[in-house]
Backbone as XML, in Angstrom:
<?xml version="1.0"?>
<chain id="A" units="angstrom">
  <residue number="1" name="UNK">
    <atom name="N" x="-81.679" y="-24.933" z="-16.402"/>
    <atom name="CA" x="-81.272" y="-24.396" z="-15.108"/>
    <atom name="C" x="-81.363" y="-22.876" z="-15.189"/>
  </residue>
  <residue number="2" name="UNK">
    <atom name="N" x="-82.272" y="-22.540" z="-14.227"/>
    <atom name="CA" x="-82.351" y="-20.617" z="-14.483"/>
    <atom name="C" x="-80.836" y="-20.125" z="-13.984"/>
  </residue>
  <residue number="3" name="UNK">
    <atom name="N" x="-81.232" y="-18.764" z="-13.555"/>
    <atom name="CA" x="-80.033" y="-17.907" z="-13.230"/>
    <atom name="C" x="-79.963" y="-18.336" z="-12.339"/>
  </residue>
  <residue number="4" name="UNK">
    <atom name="N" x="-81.055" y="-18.153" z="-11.236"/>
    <atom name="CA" x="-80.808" y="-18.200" z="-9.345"/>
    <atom name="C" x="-80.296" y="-19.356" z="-9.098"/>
  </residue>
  <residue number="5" name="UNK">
    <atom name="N" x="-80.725" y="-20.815" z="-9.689"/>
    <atom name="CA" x="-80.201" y="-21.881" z="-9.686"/>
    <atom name="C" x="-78.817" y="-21.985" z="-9.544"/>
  </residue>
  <residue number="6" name="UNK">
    <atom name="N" x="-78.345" y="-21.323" z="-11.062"/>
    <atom name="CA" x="-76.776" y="-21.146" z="-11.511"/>
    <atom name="C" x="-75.726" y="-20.544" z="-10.004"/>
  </residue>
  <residue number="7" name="UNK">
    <atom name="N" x="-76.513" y="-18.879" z="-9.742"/>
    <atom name="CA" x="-76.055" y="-18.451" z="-8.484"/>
    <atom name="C" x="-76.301" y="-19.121" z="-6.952"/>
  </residue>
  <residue number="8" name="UNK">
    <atom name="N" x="-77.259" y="-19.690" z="-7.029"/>
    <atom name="CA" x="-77.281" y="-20.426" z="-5.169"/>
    <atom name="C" x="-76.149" y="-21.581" z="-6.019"/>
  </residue>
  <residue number="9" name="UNK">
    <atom name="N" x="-75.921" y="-22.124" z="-6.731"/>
    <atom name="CA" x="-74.888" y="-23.693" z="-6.625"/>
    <atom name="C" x="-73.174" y="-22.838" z="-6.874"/>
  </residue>
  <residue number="10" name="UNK">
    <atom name="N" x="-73.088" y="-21.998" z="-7.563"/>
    <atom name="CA" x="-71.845" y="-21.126" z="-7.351"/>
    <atom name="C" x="-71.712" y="-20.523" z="-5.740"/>
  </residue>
  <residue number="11" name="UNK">
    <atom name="N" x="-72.658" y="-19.941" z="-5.090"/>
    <atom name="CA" x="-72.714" y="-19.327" z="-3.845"/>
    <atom name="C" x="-72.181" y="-20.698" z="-2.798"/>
  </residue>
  <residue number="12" name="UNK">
    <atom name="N" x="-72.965" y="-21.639" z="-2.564"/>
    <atom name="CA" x="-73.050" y="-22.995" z="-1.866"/>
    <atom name="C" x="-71.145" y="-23.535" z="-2.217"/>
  </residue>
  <residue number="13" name="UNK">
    <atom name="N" x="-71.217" y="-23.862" z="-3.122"/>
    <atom name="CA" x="-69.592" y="-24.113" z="-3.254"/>
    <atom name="C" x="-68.424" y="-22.875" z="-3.158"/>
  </residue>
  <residue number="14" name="UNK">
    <atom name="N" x="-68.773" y="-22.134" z="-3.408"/>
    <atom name="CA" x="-67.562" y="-20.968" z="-2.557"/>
    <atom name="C" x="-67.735" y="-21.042" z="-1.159"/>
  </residue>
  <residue number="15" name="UNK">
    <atom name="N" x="-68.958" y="-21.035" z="-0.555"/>
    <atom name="CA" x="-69.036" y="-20.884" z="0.828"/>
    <atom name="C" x="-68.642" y="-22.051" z="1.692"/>
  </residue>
  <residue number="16" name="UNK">
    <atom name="N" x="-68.796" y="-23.170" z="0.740"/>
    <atom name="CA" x="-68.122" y="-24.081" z="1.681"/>
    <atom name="C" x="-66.423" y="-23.730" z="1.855"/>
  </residue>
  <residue number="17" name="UNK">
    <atom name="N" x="-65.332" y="-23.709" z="0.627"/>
    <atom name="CA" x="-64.222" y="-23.214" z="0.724"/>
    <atom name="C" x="-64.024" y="-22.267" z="1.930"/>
  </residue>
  <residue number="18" name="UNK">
    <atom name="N" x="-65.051" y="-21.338" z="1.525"/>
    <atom name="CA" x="-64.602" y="-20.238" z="2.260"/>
    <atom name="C" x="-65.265" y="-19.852" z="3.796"/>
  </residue>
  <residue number="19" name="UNK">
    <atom name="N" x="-65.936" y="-20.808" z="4.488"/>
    <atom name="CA" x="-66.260" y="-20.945" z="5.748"/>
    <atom name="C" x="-64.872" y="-20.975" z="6.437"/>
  </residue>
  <residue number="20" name="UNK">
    <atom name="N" x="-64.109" y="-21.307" z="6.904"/>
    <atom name="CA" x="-62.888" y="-21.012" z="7.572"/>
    <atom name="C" x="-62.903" y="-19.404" z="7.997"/>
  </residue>
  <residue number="21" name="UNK">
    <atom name="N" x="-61.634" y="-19.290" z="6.480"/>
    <atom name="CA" x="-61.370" y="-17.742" z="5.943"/>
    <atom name="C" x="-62.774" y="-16.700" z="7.068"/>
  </residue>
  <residue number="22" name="UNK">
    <atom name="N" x="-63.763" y="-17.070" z="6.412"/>
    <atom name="CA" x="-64.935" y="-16.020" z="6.506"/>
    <atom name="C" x="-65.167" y="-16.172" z="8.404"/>
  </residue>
  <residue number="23" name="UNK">
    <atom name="N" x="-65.472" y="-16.963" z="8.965"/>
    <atom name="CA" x="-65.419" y="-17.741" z="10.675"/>
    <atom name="C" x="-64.137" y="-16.416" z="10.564"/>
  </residue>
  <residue number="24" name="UNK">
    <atom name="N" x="-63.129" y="-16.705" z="10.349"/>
    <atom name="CA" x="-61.900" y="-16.201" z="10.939"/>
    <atom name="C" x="-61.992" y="-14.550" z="11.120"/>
  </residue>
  <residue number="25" name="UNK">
    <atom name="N" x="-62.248" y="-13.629" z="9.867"/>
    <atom name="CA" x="-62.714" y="-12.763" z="9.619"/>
    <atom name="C" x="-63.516" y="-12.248" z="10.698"/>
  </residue>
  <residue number="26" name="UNK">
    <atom name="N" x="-64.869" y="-12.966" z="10.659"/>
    <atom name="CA" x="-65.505" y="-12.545" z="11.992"/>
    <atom name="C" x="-64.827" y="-12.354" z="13.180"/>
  </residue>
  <residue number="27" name="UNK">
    <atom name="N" x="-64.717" y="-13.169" z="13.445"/>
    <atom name="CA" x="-64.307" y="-13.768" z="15.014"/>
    <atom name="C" x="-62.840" y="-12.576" z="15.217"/>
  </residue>
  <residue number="28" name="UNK">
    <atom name="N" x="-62.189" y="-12.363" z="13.963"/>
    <atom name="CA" x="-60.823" y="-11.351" z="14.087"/>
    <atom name="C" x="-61.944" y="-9.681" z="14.704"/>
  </residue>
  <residue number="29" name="UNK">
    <atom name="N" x="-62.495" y="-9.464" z="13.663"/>
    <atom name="CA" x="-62.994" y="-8.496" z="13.344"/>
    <atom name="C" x="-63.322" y="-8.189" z="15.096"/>
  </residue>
  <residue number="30" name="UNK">
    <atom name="N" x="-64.058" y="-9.027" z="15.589"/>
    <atom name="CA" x="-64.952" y="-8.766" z="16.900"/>
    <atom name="C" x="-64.291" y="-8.692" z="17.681"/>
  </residue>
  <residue number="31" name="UNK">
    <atom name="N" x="-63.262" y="-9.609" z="17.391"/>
    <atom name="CA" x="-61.906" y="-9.141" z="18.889"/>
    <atom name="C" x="-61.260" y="-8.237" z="18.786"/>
  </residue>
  <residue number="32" name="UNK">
    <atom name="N" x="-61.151" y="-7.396" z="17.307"/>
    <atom name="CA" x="-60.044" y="-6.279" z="17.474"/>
    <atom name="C" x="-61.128" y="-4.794" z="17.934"/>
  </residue>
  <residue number="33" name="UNK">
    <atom name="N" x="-62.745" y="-5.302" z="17.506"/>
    <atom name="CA" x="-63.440" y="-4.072" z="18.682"/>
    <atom name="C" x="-63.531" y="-3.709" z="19.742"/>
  </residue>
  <residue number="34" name="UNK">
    <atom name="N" x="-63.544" y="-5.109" z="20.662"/>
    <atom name="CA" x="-63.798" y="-5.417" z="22.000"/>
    <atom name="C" x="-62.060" y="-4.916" z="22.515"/>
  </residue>
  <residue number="35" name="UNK">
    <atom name="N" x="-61.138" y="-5.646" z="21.511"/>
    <atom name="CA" x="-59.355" y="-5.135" z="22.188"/>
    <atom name="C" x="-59.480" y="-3.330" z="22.203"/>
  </residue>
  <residue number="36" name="UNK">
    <atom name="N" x="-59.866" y="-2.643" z="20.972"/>
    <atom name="CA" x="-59.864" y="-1.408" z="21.054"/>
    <atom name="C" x="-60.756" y="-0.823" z="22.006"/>
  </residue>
  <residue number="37" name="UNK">
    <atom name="N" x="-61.809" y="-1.494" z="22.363"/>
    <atom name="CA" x="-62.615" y="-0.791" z="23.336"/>
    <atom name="C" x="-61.882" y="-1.080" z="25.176"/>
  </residue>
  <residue number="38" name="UNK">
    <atom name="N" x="-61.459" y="-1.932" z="24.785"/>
    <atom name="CA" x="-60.856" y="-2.234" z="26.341"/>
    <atom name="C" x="-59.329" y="-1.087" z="26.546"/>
  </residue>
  <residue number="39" name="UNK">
    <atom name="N" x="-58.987" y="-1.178" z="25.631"/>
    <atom name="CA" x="-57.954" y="-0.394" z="25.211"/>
    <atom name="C" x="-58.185" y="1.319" z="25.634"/>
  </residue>
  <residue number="40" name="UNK">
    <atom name="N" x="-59.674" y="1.858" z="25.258"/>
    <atom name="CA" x="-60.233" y="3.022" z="25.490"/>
    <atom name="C" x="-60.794" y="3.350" z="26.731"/>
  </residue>
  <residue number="41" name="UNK">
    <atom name="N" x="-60.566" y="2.232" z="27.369"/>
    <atom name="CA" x="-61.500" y="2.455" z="29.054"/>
    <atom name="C" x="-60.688" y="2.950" z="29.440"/>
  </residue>
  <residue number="42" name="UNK">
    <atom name="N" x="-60.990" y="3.865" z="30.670"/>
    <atom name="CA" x="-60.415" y="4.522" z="31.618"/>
    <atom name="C" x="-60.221" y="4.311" z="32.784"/>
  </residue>
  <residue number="43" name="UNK">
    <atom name="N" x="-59.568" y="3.737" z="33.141"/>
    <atom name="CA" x="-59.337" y="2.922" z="34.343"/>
    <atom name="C" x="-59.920" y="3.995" z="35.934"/>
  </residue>
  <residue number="44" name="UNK">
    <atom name="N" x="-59.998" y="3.767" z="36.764"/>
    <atom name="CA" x="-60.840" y="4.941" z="37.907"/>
    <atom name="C" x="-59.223" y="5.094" z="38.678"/>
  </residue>
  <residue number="45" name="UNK">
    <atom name="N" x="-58.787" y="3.806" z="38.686"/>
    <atom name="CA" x="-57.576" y="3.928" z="39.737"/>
    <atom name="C" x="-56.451" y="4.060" z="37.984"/>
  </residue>
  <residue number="46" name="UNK">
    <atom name="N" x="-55.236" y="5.016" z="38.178"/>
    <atom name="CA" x="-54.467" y="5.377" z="37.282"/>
    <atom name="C" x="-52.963" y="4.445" z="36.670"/>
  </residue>
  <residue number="47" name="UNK">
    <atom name="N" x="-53.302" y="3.445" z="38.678"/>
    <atom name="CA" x="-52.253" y="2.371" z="38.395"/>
    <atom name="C" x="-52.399" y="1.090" z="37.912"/>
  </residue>
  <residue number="48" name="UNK">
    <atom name="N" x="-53.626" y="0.603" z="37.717"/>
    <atom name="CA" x="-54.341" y="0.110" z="37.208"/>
    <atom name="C" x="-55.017" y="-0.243" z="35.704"/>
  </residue>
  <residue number="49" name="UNK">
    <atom name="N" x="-53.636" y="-0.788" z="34.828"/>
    <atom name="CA" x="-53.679" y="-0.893" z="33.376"/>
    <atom name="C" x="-54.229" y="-2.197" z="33.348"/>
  </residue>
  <residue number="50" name="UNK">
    <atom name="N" x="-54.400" y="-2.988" z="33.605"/>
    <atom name="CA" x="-54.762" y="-4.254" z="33.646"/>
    <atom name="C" x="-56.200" y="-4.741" z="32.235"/>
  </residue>
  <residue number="51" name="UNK">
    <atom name="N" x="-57.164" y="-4.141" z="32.336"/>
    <atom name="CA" x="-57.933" y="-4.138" z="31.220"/>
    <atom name="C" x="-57.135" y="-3.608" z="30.010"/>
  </residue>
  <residue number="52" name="UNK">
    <atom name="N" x="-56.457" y="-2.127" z="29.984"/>
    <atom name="CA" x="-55.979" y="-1.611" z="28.801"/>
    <atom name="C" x="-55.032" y="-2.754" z="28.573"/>
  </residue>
  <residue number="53" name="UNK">
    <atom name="N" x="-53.950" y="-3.422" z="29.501"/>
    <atom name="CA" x="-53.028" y="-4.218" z="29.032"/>
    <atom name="C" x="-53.840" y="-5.942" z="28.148"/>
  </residue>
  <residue number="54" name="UNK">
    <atom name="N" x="-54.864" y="-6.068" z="28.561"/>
    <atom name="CA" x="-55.622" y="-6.914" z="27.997"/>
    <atom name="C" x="-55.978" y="-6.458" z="26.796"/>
  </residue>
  <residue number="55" name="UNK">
    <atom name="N" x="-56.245" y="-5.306" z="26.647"/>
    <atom name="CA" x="-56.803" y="-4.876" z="24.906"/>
    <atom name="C" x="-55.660" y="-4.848" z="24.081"/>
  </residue>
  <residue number="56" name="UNK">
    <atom name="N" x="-54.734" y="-3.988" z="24.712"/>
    <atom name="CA" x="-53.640" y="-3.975" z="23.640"/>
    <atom name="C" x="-53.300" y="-5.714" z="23.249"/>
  </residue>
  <residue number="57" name="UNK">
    <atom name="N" x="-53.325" y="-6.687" z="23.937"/>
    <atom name="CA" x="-53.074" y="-8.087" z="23.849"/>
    <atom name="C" x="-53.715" y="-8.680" z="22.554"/>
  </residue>
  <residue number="58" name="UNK">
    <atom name="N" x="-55.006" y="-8.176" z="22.971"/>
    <atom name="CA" x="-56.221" y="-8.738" z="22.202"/>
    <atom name="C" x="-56.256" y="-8.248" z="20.876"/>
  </residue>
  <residue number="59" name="UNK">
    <atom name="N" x="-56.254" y="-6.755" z="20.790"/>
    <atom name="CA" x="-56.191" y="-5.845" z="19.363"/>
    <atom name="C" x="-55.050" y="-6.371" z="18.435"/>
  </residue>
  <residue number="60" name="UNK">
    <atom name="N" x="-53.667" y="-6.708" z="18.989"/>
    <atom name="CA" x="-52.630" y="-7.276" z="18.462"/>
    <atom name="C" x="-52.858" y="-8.633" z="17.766"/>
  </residue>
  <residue number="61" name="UNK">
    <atom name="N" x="-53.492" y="-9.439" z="18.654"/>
    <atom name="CA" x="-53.582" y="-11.208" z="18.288"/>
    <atom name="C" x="-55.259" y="-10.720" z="17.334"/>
  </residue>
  <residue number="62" name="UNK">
    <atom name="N" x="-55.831" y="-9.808" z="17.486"/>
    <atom name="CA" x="-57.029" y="-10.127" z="16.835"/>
    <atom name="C" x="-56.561" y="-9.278" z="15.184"/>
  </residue>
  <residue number="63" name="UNK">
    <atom name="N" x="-55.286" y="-8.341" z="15.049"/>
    <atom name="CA" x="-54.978" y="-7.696" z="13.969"/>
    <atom name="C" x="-53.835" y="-9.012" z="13.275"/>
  </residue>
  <residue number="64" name="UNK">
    <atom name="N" x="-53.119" y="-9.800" z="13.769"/>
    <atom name="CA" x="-52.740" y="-10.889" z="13.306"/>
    <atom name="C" x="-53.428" y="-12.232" z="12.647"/>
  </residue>
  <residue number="65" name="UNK">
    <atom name="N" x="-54.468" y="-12.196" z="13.438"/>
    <atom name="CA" x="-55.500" y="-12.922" z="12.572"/>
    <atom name="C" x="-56.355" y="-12.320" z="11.905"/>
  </residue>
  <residue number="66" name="UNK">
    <atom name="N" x="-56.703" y="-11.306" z="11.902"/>
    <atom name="CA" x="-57.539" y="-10.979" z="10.852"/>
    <atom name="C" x="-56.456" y="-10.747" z="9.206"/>
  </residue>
  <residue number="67" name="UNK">
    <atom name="N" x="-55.209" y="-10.478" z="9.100"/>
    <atom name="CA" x="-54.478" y="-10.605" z="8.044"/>
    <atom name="C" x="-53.973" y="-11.736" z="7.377"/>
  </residue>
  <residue number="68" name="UNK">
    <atom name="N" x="-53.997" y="-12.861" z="8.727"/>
    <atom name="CA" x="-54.457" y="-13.690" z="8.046"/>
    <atom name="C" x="-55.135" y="-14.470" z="7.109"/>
  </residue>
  <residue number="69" name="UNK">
    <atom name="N" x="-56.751" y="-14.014" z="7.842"/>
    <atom name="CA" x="-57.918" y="-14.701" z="7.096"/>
    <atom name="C" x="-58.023" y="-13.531" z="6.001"/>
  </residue>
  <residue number="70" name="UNK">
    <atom name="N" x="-57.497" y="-12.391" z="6.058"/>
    <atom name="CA" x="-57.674" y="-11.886" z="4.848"/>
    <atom name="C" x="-56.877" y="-12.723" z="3.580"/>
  </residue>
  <residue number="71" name="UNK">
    <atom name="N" x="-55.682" y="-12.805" z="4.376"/>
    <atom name="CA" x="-54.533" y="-12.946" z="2.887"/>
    <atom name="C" x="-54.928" y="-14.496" z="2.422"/>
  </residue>
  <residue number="72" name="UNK">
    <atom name="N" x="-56.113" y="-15.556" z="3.249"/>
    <atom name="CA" x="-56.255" y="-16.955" z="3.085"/>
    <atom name="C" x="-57.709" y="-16.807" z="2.550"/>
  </residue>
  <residue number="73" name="UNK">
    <atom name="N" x="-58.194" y="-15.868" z="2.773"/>
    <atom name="CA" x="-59.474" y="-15.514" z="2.084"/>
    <atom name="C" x="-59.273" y="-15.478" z="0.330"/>
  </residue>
  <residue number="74" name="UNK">
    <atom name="N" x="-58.312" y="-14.476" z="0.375"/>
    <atom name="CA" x="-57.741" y="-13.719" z="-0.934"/>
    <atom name="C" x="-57.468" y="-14.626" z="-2.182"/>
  </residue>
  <residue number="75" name="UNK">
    <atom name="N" x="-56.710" y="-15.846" z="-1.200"/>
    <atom name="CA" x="-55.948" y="-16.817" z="-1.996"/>
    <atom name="C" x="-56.950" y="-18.382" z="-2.439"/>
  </residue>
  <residue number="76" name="UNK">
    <atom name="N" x="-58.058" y="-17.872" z="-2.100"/>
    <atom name="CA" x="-59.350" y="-19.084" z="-2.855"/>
    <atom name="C" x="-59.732" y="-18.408" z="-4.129"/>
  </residue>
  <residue number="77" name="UNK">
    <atom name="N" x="-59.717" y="-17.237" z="-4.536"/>
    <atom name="CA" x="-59.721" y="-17.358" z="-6.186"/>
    <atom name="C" x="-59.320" y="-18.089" z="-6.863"/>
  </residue>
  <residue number="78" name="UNK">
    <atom name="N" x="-59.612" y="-18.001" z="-8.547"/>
    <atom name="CA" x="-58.948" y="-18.730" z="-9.284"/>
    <atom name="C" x="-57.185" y="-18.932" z="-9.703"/>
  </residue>
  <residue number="79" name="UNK">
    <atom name="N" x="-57.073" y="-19.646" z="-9.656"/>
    <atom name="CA" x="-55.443" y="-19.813" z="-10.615"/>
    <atom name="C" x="-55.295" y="-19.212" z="-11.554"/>
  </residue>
  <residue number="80" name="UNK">
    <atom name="N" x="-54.205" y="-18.483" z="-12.025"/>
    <atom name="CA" x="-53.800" y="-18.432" z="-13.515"/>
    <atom name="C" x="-54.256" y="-19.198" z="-14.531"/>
  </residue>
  <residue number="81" name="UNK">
    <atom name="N" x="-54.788" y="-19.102" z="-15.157"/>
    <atom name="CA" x="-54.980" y="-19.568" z="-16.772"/>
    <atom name="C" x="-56.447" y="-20.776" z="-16.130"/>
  </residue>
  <residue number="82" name="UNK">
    <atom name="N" x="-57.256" y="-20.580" z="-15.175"/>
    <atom name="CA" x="-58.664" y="-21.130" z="-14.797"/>
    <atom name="C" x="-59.522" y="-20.154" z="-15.813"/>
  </residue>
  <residue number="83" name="UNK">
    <atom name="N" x="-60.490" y="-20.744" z="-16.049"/>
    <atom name="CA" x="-61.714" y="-20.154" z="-16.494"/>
    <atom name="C" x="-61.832" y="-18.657" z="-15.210"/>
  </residue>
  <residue number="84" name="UNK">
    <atom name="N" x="-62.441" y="-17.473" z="-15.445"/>
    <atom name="CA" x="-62.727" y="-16.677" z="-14.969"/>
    <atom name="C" x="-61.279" y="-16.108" z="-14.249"/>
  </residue>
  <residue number="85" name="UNK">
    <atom name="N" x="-60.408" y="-16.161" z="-14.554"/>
    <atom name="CA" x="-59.356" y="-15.420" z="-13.928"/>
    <atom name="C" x="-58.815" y="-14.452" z="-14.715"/>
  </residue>
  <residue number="86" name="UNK">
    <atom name="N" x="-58.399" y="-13.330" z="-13.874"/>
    <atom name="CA" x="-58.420" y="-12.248" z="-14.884"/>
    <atom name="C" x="-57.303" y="-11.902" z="-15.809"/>
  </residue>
  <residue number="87" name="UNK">
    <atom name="N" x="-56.269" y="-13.123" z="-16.074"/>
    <atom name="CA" x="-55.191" y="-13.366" z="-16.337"/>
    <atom name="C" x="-55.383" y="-13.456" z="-17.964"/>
  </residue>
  <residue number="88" name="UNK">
    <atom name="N" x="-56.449" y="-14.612" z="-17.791"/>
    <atom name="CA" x="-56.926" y="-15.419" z="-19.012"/>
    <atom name="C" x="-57.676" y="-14.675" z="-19.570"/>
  </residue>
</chain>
């Protein structure tokens, strides 16, 4: 079995684990641009928060999930005392 072999069947089985986590990541990531950008518009009429009140919504629920999928990302390493952990 060469190297690349070794690395696509290590790559293929992390990525399955970590399809969730990684989906989540994205999908956080893109909503907390779109919340900050809605957040940055300038409304024409001054009484008229309605988009900004939507970003701040969005930036919030999209900064809650993204710490999420970080801290569930984080936690697919190895265990203590596994082969490759930096414990062992």
């Amino acid at each position: 079995m060469s190297l690349g072999d070794k690395i696509s069947t290590l790559v293929q089985s992390e990525s399955e684990r970590a399809a969730g986590p990684r989906r989540a990541l994205l999908v956080a990531s893109t909503a907390l641009l779109v919340g900050l950008g809605l957040v940055g518009l300038r409304p024409s009429d001054p009484n008229d928060t309605n988009l900004i009140d939507l970003g701040m919504v969005l930036t919030l629920l999209a900064l809650f999930l993204l710490i999420g999928a970080i801290h569930t990302y984080g936690r697919l390493g190895p265990d203590e005392g596994e082969k490759g952990s930096r414990g062992g």
